[in-house]
N, C-alpha and C positions, 0 to 999 in steps of 0.2 A: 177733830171732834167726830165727822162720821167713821172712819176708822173704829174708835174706841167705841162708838155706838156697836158696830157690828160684831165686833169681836165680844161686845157685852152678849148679842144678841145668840151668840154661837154659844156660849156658856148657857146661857137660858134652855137654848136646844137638848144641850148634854145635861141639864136638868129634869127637862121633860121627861126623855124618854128611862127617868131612873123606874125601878119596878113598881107597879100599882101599890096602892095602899099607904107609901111613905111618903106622905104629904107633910112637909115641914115649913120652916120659916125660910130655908132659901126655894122653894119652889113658890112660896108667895111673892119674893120678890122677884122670881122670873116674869111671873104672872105679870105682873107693878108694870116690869121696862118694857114688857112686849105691847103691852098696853098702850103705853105711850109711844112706844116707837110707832106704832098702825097709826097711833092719831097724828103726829107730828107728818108722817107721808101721805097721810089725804088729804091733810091742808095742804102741803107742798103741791100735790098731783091738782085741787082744786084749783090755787091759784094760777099755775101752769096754762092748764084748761081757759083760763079765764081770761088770759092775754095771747091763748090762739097758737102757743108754743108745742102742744101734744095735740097730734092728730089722732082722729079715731081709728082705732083695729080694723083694717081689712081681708075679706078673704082675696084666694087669689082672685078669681073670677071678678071680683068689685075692682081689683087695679087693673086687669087688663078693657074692663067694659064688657065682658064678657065671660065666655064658660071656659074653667083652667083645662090647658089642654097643657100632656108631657110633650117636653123638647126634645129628649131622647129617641134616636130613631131604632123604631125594632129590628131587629136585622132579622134576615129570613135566609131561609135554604137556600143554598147556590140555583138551585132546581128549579126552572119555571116549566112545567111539565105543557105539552100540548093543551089550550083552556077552551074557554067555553066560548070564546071570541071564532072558533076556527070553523070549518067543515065538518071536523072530526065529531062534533059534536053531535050532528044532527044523524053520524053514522049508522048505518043498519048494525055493526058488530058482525057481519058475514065475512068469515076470511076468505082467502086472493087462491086460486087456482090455475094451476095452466093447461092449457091442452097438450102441449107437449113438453118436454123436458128441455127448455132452452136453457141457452149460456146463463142466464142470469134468475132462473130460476119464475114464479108467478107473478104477473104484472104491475109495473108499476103505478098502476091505475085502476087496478082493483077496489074495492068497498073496504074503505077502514073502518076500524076497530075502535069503539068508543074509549080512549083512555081512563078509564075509571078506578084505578090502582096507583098510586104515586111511586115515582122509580123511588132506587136507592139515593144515601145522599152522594152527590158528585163529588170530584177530586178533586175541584176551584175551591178557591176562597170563599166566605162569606161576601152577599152582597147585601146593602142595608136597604137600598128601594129602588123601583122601578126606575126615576129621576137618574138613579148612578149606569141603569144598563142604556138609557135614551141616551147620554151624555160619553159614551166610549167612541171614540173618533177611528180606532183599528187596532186590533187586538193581534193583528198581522203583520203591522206596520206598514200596511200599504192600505191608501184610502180608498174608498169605491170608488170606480168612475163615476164623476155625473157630465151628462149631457152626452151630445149625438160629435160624433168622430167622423173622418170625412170617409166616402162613401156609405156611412151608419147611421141610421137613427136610435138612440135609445129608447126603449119602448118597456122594459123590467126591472128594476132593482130593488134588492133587500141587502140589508145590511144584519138583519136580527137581532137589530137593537131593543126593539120590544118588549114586553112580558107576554104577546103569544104571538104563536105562527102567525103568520100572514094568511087572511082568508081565500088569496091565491095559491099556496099550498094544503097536500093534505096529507099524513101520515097513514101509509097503508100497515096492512099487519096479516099478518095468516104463512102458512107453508110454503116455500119456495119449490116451484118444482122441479122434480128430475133431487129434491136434494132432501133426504130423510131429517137431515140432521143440523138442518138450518131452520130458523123463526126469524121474524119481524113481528115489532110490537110497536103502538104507539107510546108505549112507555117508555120507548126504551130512545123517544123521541125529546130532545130537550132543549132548551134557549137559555145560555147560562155564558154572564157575562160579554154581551155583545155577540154570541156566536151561536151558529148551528151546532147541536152534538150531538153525533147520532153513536148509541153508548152501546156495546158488545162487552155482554158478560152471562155467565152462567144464573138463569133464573131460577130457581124452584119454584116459580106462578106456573112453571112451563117443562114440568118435569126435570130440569135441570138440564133445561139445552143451553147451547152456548146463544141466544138473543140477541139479533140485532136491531135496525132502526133502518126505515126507509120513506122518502116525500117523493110526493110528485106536484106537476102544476096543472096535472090534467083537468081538472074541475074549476080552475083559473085562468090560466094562459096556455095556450097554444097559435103556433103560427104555423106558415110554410114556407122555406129558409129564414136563416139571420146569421148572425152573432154570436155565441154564447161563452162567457167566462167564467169563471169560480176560481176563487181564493181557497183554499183548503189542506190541510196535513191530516196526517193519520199516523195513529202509534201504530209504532212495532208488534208485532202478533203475528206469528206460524197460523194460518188456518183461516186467516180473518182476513175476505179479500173483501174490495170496494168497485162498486162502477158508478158513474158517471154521466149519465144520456142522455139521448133523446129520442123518446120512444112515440110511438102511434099514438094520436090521443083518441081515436074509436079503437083503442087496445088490441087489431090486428098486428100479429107479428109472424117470422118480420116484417118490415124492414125493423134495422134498429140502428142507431148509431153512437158508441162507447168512444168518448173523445178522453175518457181516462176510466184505467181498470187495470187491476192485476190478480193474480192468483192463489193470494193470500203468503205469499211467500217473505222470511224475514230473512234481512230487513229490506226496507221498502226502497228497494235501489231500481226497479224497471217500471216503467208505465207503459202500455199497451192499449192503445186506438182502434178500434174496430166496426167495420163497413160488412153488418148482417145483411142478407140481401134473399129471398127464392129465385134459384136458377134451376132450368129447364134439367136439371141434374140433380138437383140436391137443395132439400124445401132447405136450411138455413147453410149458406155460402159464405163465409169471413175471408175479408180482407183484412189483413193485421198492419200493422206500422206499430213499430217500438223503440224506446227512447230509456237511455239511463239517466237516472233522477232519485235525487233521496228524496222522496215527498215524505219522511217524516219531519222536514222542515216546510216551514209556509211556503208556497209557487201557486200562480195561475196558470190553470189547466183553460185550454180554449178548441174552439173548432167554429170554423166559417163555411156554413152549408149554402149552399151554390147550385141550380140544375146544373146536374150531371158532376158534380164537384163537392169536396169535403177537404178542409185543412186544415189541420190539429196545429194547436202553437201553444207552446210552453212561455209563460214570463213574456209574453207579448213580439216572441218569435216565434216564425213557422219554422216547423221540423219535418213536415212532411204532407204531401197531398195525392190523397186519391181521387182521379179522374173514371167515371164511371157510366154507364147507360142505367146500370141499378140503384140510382143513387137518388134518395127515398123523395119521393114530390107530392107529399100527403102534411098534413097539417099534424106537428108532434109537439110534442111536452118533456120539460127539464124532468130528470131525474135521478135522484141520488140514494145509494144506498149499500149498508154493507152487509155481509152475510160469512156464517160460517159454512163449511163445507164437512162433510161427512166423510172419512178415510174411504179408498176406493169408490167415489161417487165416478170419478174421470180422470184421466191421464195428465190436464194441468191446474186443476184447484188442487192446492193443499191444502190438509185438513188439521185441526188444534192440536200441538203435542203437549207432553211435559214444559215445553222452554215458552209457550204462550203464557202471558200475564192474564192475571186474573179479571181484568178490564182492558178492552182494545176498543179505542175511539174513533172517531174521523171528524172534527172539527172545521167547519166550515165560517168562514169571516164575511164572503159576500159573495150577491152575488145577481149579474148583470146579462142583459139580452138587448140585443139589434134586430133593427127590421133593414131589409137594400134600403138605402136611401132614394133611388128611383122607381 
């Protein structure tokens, strides 16, 4: 019977909508059934109502007890740029200068650059919230150290799990010297998916130099000797070299000391340790030690500072130690950074050719400090 009702009622439909003005004997009786059909289903919906079987309409907000919120999570740009949680923030914008033309170009401890420009978008995936980037356990496949190891106290670690730098770090930015054709930016500074990425590409913010990205902990942490490890790769790129240190933190140099660094040379098969030092000779004096390594694969890069002592260790072996009277006994700061180099700047930076990619990165997973234990 309700079947036939409804199929009545579908006819009445296609009655209705015939053209105005032909009002006849079968539109009367659509009129008649629809009539009676409304009435016959308020009774029904009355009676219903009346033994408790139809609950009344709610919005969402009334069934959860509260205001409807969406389930779907937004997803956001791989890119957490340098934020308002950090140093950088509170920046003068005064870029980094050196007095002289050292290996590594204006300090790493210079006055950063307020990030006020968001980079491009990155080469990662989409990440959907903050919750996903706390919750990445190693993106290296190696976990951070925690706690103190014998002879070592741990006293630093970040892992960059976050959505901003650590207020122990700060992103410098301004001219490298000795080097026309190198930049740092804090934009070019990023935390994207568990990791540090300090991101080298061609800017037009910056006349179109090849940009790179450099931190320090000078305004954080500094000690005098320890420890120090970092997890970290870097892509392939002719011209894009990287260092590693620990530098002055009242930003006299040198001394300085590079427990990982190269020339920008591809591909990334040498690492190079180096012991800056002024001697009665010659204001910046290097001690080198070098080691064959593809670090475009993950390794930890390390160095155990010692009076009168430095020993570089790769993946948690030593490879080499330099024994020294110049061997720096000033209180220094981690620092990471890469930079491009200008054709004929010096006889071992290579400079960007044709066979350099349009983005060259150095990705860092973590990264840890010791004090002596005694």
């Amino acid at each position: 019977m309700m079947s036939s009702r409804w199929n009545d009622l579908d006819n009445c439909d296609r009655c209705h909508h015939a053209p105005q003005g032909r009002v006849g004997g079968a539109d009367i009786q659509c009129v008649l059934k629809r009539t009676k059909i409304h009435l016959l289903a308020s009774l029904f919906m009355a009676i219903l109502g009346w033994i408790g079987l139809v609950a009344a309409p709610t919005t969402p907000s009334q069934a959860s007890g509260g205001t409807a919120t969406k389930t779907v999570a937004q997803a956001t740009k791989p890119t957490v740029a340098v934020g308002a949680k950090t140093s950088v923030d509170s920046a003068t914008g005064s870029a980094a200068s050196a007095a002289s033309t050292q290996t590594h170009g204006s300090s790493p401890s210079a006055s950063p650059t307020k990030n006020t420009t968001p980079g491009r978008t990155t080469k990662t995936t989409t990440v959907t919230s903050v919750t996903n980037l706390a919750t990445v356990q190693s993106v290296s496949g190696l976990a951070m150290p925690s706690g103190n190891i014998t002879g070592w106290k741990q006293v630093f670690a970040d892992d960059f799990s976050g959505p901003y730098l650590s207020s122990k770090w700060f992103a410098y930015g301004g001219q490298p010297g000795g080097d026309p054709g190198g930049y740092w930016s804090p934009s070019h500074v990023n935390l994207v998916n568990g990791q540090l990425v300090l991101r080298g590409y061609r800017d037009s913010r910056f006349s179109n130099k090849f940009v790179t990205g450099g931190v320090s902990t000078a305004h954080g942490f500094v000690q005098t000797y320890g420890k120090y490890l970092v997890r970290f790769r870097m892509d392939a790129g002719a011209g894009i070299a990287h260092a590693i240190m620990l530098w002055p933190a009242d930003n006299s140099w040198p001394p300085e000391i590079d427990f990982s660094e190269d020339n920008g040379a591809a591909p990334r098969a040498v690492v190079t340790s180096t012991l800056h030092y002024t001697s009665p000779t010659k204001f910046d004096y290097m001690v080198h030690r070098t080691t064959e390594v593809d670090f475009s694969q993950w390794h930890t890069l390390g160095v155990e500072w010692l009076p009168g002592q430095v020993t570089y260790t790769l993946d948690g072996v030593q490879w080499a130690t330099v024994s020294d009277s110049h061997v720096p006994s000033i209180p220094m700061a981690i620092a990471m950074q890469t930079q491009a180099w200008s054709c004929g700047t010096n006889t071992w930076e290579t400079c960007p050719d044709s066979t350099t990619p349009a983005e060259v990165d150095l990705d860092v997973d973590w990264v840890v400090a010791y004090s002596p234990a005694s």
